[in-house]
C-alpha positions as CSV (number, residue, x, y, z in Angstrom):
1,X,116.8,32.8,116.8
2,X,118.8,34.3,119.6
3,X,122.8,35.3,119.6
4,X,123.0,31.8,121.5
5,X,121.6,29.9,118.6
6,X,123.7,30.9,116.1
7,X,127.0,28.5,115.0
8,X,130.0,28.9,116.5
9,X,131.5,29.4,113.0
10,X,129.2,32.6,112.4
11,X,130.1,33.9,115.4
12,X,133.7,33.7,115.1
13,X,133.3,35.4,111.7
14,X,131.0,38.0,113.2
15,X,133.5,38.5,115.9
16,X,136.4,38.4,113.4
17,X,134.6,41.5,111.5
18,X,133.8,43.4,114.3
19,X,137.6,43.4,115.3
20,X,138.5,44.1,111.7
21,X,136.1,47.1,112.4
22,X,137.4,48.3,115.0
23,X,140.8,48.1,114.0
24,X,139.9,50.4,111.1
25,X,137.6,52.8,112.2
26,X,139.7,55.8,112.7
27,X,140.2,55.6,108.9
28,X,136.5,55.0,108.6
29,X,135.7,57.9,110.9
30,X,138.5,60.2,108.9
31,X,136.6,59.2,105.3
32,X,133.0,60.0,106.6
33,X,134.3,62.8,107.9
34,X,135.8,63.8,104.4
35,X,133.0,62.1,102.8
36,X,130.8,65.1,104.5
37,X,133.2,67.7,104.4
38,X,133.2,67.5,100.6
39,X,128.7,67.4,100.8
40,X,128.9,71.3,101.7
41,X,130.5,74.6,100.8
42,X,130.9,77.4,103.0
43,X,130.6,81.0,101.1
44,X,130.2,84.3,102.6
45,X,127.4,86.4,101.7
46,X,125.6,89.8,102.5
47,X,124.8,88.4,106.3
48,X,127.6,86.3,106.5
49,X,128.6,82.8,106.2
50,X,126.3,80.1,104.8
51,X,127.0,76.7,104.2
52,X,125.4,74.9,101.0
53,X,125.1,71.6,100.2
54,X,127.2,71.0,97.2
55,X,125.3,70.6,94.6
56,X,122.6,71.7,96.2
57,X,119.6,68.9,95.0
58,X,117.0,71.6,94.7
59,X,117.2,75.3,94.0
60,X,114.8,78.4,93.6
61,X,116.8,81.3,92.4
62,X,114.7,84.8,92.6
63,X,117.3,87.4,92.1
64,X,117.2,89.1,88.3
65,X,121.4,89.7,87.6
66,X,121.6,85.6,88.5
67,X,120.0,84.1,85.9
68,X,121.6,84.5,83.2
69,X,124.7,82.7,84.8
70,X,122.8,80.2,86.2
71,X,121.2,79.3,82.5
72,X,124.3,79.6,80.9
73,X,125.8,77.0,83.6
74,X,122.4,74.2,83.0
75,X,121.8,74.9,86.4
76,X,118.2,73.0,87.5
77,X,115.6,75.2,88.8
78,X,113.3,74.4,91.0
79,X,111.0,77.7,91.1
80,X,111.8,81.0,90.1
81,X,109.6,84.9,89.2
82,X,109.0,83.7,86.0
83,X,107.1,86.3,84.7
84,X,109.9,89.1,85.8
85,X,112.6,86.9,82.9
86,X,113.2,88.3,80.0
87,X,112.8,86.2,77.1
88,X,116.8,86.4,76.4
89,X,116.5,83.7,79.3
90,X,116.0,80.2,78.8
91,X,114.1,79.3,82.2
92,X,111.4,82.2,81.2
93,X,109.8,79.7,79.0
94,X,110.5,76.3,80.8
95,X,107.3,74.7,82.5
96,X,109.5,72.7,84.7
97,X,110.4,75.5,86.7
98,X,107.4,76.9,88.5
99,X,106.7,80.0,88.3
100,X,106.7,82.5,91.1
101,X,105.0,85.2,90.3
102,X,106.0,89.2,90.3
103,X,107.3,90.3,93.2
104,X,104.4,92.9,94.3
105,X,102.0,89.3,94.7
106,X,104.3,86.2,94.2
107,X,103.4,82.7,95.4
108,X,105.2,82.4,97.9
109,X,103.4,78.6,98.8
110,X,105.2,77.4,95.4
111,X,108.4,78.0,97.4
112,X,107.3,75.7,100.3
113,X,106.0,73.3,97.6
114,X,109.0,73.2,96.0
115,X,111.0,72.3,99.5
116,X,114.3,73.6,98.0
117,X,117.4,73.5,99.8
118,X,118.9,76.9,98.3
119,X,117.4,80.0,97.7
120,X,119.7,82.2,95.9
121,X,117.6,85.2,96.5
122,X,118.1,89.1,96.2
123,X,117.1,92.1,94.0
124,X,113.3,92.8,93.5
125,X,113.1,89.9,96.2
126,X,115.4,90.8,98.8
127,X,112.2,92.3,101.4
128,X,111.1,88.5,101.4
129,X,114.1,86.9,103.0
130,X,112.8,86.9,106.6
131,X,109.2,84.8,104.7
132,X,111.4,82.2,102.9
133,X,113.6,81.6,106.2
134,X,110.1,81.1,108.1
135,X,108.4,79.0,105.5
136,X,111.2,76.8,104.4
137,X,113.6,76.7,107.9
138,X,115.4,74.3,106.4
139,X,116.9,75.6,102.8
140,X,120.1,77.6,102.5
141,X,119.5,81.8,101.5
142,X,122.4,83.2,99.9
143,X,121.9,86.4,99.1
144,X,124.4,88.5,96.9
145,X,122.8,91.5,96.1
146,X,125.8,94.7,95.2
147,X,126.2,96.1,98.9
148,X,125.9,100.0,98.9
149,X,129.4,100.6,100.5
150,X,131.2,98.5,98.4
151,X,132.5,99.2,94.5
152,X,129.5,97.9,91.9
153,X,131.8,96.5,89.4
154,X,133.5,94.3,92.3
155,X,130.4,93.9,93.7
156,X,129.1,92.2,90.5
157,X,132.2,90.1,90.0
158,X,131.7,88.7,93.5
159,X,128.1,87.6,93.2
160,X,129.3,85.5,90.0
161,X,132.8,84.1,92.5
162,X,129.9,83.0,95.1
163,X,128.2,81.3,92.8
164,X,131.0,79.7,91.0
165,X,132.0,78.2,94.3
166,X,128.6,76.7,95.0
167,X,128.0,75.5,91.5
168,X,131.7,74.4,91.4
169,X,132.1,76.3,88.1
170,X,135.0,78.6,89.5
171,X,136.7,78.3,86.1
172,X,133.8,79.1,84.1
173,X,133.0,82.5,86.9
174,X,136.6,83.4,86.6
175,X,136.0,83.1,82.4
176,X,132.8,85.8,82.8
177,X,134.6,88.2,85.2
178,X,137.4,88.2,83.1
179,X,135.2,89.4,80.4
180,X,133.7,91.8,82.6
181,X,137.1,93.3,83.2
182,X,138.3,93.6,80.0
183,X,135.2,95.4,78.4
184,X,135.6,98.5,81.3
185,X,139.4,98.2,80.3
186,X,137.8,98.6,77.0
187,X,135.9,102.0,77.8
188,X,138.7,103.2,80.2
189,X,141.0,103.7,77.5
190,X,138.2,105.2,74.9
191,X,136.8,107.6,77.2
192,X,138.1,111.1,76.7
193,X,138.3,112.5,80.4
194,X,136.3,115.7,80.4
195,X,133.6,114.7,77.9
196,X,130.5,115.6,79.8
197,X,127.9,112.1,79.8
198,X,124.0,112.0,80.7
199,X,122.1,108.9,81.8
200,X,118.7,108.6,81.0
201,X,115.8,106.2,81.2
202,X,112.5,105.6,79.0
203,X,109.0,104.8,80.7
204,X,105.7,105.3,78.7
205,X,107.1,107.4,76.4
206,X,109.0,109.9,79.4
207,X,112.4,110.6,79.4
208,X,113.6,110.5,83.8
209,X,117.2,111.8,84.8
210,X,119.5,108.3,86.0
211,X,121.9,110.5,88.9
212,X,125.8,110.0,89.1
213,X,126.3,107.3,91.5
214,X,123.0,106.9,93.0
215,X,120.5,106.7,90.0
216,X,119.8,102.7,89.4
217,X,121.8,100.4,86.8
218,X,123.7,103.3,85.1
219,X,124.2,105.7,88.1
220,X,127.3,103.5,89.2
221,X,129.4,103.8,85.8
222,X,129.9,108.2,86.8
223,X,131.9,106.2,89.5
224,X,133.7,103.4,87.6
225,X,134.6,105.5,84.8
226,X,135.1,108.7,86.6
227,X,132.7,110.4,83.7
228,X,132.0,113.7,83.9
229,X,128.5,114.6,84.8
230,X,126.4,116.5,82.2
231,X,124.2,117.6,85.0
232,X,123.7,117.1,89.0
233,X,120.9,117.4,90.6
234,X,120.0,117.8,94.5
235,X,118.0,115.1,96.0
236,X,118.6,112.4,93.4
237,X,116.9,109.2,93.9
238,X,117.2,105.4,92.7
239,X,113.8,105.4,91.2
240,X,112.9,102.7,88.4
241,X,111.3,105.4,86.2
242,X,114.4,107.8,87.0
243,X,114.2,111.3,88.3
244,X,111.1,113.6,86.8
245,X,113.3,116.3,84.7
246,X,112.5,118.3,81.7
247,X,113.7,117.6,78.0
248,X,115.0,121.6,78.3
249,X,117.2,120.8,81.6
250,X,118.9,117.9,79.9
251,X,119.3,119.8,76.7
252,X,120.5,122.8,78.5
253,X,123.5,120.4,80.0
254,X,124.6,119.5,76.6
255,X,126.2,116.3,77.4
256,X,128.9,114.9,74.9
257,X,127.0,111.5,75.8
258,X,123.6,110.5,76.4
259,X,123.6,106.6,78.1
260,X,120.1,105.3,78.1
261,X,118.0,102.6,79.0
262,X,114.7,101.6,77.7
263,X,112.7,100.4,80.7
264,X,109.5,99.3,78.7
265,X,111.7,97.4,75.9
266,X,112.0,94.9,78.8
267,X,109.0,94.6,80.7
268,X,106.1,95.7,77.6
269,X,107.9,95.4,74.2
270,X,104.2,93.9,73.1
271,X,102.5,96.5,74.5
272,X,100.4,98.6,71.5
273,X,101.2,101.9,73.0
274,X,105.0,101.1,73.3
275,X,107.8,103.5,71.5
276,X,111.4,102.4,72.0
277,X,113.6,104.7,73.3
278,X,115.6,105.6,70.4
279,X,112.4,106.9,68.9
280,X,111.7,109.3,72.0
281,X,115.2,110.2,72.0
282,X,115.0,111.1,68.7
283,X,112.3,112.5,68.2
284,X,112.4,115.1,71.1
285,X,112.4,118.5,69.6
286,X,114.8,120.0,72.4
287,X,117.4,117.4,71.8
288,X,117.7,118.2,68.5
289,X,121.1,120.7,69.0
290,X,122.5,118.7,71.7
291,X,126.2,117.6,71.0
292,X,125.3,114.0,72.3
293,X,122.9,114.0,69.6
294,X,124.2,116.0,66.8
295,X,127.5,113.8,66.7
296,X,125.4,110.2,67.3
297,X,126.8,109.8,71.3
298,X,123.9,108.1,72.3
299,X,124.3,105.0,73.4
300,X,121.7,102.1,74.5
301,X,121.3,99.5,77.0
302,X,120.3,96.1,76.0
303,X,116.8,95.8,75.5
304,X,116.8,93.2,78.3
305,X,118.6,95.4,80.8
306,X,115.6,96.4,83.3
307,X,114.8,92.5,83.8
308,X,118.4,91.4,83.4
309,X,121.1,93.7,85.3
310,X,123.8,90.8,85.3
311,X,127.2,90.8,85.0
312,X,126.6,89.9,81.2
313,X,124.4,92.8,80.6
314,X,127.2,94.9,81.2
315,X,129.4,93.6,79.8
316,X,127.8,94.1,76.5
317,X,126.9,97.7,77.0
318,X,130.4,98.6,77.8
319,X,131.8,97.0,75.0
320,X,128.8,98.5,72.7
321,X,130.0,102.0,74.9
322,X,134.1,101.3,74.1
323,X,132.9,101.3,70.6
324,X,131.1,104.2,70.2
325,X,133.6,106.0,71.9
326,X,136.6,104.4,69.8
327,X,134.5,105.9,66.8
328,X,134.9,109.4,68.0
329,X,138.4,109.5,68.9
């Protein structure tokens, strides 16, 4: 049937709605309008602004220090480097999130499979940014890693902000930077300026040198903190394993504190030929006289650390450091 053939009564209806329509549609146009305004979230990122769908449907998240948040929060995920979780998270043992792999060979077709539209990406990950825009043009990369040039503690507190505002859990970021704050409040006011601190890291039973400022996940406290260094030394790098360095050098600083984390506690705890780190620590024979030592100043990351350098992990070292500290003074 044609427009012709329909009664005149239907018509007039139809014609009656259109104008109705009409009439209406700037209202109509204004609610879409909102209707899609309130479907994204723009947030600004380390390459500027990106615009997210909010909630984003489906999300692969590949970036270490955001998964803890994004656990405790019960956010969905789509895919993520499984096998570099620690088992303190809960998506390291969920089958539903497939699993991408370490970094050095990760499966980088799962991401395509898993047609996300947000990749919260960064860390141990960050070198496959320009792959995951090429193989999956559409999705949304935010990527938050701590910028060099900028403060690490604000830097941390911003990456949980950024994710607050696409998760719409501002209140529940706001809660764990709070937190954050008040545990280095915490070892602000127990620190006795002077006392001379050493960071360290354990690998395979080796003791490597964490620099002031530039040595990885405890370099950036000498700067927080404003501690004192035990010991400088030229050419300083970020290396995993820390900087090569003798037992002798380090016992020849005699630092008041010894900070150290235990690399292999988080990436081969079942390892047969594994010793913890207080064990090495311990048990090295040059150590022995060191004040550090001698008067129980050494003080350890969380076990998870290496695979979990959140916000979180932090903020439980620096309370476990404000209390060691508090004990001494």
């Amino acid at each position: 049937m044609n427009r012709t053939q329909y009664p005149a009564a239907v018509l007039a209806a139809v014609s009656a709605l259109a104008l109705t329509a009409c009439g209406g549609s700037q209202g109509g146009e204004t609610a879409s309008a909102e209707s899609s305004a309130a479907s994204t979230v723009e947030v600004e990122d380390n390459y500027g602004t990106q615009t997210v769908n909010a909630p984003p449907a489906s999300v692969v998240a590949t970036d270490n220090r955001t998964f803890e948040t994004l656990a405790d929060w019960g956010i969905e995920l789509v895919a993520a480097p499984r096998a570099l979780m620690p088992d303190t998270i809960a998506y390291a043992d969920d089958e539903s999130v497939t699993d991408l792999g370490n970094h050095r060979e990760p499966d980088l077709e799962a991401v395509v499979a898993a047609d996300p539209d947000l990749i919260v990406n960064g860390q141990r990950f960050a070198d496959y940014r320009d792959d995951f825009a090429d193989l999956v043009p559409d999705a949304t990369i935010v990527e938050l890693d701590p910028r060099e040039d900028q403060p690490f503690d604000e830097e941390l507190k911003r990456q949980t902000s950024v994710l607050g505002e696409i998760f719409d859990r501002s209140a529940e970021a706001e809660e764990i930077n709070g937190a954050f704050d008040a545990a280095m409040q915490r070892v602000v006011e127990e620190y006795q300026p002077g006392d001379t601190v050493m960071a360290v890291t354990v690998s395979g039973g080796e003791i490597g040198y964490i620099a002031p400022e530039v040595g990885r996940t405890l370099g950036p406290l000498f700067e927080i903190f404003d501690f004192a260094p035990a010991l400088e030394v030229d050419g300083a790098t970020d290396d995993h394993q820390g900087d090569d360095i003798s037992v002798e050098a380090i016992a020849d600083s005699n630092p008041d504190w010894i900070l150290v984390m235990d690399r292999d506690a988080a990436v081969s705890p079942d390892d047969a030929e594994y010793t913890p780190a207080q064990e090495v620590v311990e048990n090295a024979e040059a150590l022995r006289n060191v004040t550090a030592v001698r008067e129980d100043n050494v003080v350890y990351m969380p076990k998870d650390t290496y695979t979990n350098e959140g916000i979180q992990t932090y903020t439980e070292f620096f309370n476990t450091l404000a209390d060691a500290m508090g004990e001494q003074n």
